[in-house]
N, C-alpha and C positions, 0 to 999 in steps of 0.2 A: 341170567341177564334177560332183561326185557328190551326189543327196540334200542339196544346198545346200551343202554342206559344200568349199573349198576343199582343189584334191590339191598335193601340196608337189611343187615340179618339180623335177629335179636334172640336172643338167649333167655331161656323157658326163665329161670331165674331172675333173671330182669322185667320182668312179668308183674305187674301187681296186679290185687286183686283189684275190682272197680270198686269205687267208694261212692256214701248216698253224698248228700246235699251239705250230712254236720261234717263233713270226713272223714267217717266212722266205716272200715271195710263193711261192703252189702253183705247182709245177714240172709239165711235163704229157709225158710220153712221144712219143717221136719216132720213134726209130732212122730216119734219114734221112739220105742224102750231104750231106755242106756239102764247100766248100773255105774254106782260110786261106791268110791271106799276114803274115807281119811286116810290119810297116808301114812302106813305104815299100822294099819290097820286090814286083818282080816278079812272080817265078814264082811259084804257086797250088799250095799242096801239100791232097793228096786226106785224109778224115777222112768221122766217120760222128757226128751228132747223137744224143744215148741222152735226154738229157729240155731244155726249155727252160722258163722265166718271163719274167718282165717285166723282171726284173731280171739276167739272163744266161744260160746254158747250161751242160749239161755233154758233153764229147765226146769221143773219142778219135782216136789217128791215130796212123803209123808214126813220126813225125818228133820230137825231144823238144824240146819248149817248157822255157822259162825261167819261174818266176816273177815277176812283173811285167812279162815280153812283151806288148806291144800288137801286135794282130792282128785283119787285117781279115777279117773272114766272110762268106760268101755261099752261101747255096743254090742258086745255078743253077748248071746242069749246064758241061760247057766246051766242049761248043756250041756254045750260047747265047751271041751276042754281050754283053758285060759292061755290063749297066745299073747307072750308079752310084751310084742311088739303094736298087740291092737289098742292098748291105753294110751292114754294123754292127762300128763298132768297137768290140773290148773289149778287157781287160787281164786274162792267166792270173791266179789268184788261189789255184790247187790244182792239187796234179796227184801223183795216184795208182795203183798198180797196182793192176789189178784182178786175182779173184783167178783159180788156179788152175782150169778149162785155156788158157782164155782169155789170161791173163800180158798184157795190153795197158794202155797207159799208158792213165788219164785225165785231163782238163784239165779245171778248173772257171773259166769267164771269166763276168767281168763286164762288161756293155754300158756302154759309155761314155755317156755325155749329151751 
């Protein structure tokens, strides 16, 4: 209590994240290694993180995804023995060249629930 006055509590859960201008959760700069897998696939292929939200990533890599590919994500190194609480699934939702001199594909996924 403040000056008598009840403080409204709020619950970490009820929380969102801040959103930009389109209503799209704020996205926040990365540039960081991840690997991917198609799901229910193996081998880990290499990629580099360029921004992330709550709601997905954007990222690039040598290998070219499909749209609607489900693929699992991880930031740890390989390593690092595979904890498999450190993945996230998503599903590509974009995938663009970038441009000129750079020519590298992007991948826009969305985290699965």
């Amino acid at each position: 209590m403040v000056d008598g006055e009840d403080m409204e509590k709020v619950e970490p859960s009820a929380v969102e994240e801040p959103r930009n201008k389109s209503g799209r959760a704020a996205r926040h700069e990365l540039h960081i290694p991840l690997r991917y897998r198609l799901e229910g696939q193996e081998d880990w292929a290499p990629g580099e993180a360029i921004n992330m939200s709550e709601s997905g990533l954007l990222f690039t890599s040598d290998r070219l995804l499909e749209i609607d590919d489900r693929v699992q994500i991880t930031f740890q190194n390989i390593d690092t023995p595979q904890v498999k609480s450190s993945t996230r699934l998503a599903r590509v939702v974009r995938r663009t060249l970038s441009n000129w001199p750079e020519t590298r594909v992007k991948f826009g996924a969305r985290f699965c629930s």
